[in-house]
BALOBA-1460 file (C-alpha; in Angstrom, 3 decimals):
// residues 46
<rec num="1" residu="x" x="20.160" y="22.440" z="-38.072"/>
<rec num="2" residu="x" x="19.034" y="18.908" z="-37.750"/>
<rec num="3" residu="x" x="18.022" y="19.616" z="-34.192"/>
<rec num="4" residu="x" x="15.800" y="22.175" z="-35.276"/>
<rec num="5" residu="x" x="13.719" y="20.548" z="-38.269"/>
<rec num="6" residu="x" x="13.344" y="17.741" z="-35.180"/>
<rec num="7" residu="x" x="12.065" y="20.540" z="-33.040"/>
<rec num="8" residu="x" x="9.927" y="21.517" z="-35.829"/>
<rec num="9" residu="x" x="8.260" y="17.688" z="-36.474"/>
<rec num="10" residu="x" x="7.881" y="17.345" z="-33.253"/>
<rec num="11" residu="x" x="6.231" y="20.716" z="-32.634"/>
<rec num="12" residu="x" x="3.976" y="19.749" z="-35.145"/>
<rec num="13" residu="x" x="3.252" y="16.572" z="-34.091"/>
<rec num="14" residu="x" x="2.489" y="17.679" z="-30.236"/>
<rec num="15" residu="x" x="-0.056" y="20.701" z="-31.558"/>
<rec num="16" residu="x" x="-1.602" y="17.956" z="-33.572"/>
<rec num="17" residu="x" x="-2.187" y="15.460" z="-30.550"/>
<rec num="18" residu="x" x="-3.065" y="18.929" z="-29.052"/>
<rec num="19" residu="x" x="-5.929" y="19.536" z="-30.626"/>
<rec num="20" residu="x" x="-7.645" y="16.062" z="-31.103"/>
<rec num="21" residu="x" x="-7.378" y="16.213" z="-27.245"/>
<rec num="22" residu="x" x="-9.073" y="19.340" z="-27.171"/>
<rec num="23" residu="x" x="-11.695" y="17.682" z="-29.790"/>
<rec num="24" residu="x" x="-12.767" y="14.579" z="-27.378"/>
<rec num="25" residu="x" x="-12.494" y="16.102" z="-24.162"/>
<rec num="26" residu="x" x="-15.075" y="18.786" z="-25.226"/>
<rec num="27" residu="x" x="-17.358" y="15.726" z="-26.552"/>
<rec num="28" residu="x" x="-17.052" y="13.825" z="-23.250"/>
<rec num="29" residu="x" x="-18.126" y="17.253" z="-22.048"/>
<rec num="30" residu="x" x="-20.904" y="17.462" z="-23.957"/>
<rec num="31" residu="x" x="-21.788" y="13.820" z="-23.816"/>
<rec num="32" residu="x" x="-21.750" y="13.722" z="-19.871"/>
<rec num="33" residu="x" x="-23.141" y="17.513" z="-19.301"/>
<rec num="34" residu="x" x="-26.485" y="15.674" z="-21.593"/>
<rec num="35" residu="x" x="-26.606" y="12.299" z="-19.246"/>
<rec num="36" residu="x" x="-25.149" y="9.794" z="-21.468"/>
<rec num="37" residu="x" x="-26.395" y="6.124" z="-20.372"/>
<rec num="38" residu="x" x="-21.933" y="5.566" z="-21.125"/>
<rec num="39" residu="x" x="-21.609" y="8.220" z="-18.579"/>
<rec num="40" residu="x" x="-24.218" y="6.908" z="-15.989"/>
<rec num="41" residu="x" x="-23.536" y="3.623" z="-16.262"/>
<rec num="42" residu="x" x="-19.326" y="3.825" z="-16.010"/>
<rec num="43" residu="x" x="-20.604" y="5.854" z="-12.692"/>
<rec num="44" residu="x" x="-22.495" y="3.103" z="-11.399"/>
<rec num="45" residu="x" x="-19.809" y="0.360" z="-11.982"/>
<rec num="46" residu="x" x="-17.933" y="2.264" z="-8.987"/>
């Protein structure tokens, strides 16, 4: 039983992560899709 309500947190915890990843990789998408100076500038530096 303790192995489950561990399960559980951690379940939690990884949809959680989950979707602020979701949350900033669709802003980097939108914020290099519009030509960010960030964006244009991190692609000179290469």
């Amino acid at each position: 039983m303790v192995l489950g309500s561990w399960f559980l947190v951690l379940g939690s915890w990884f949809l959680v992560l989950g979707s602020w990843f979701l949350v900033l990789g669709s802003w980097f998408l939108v914020l290099g899709s519009s030509g960010h100076p960030i964006f244009n500038f991190s692609m000179s530096q290469q």
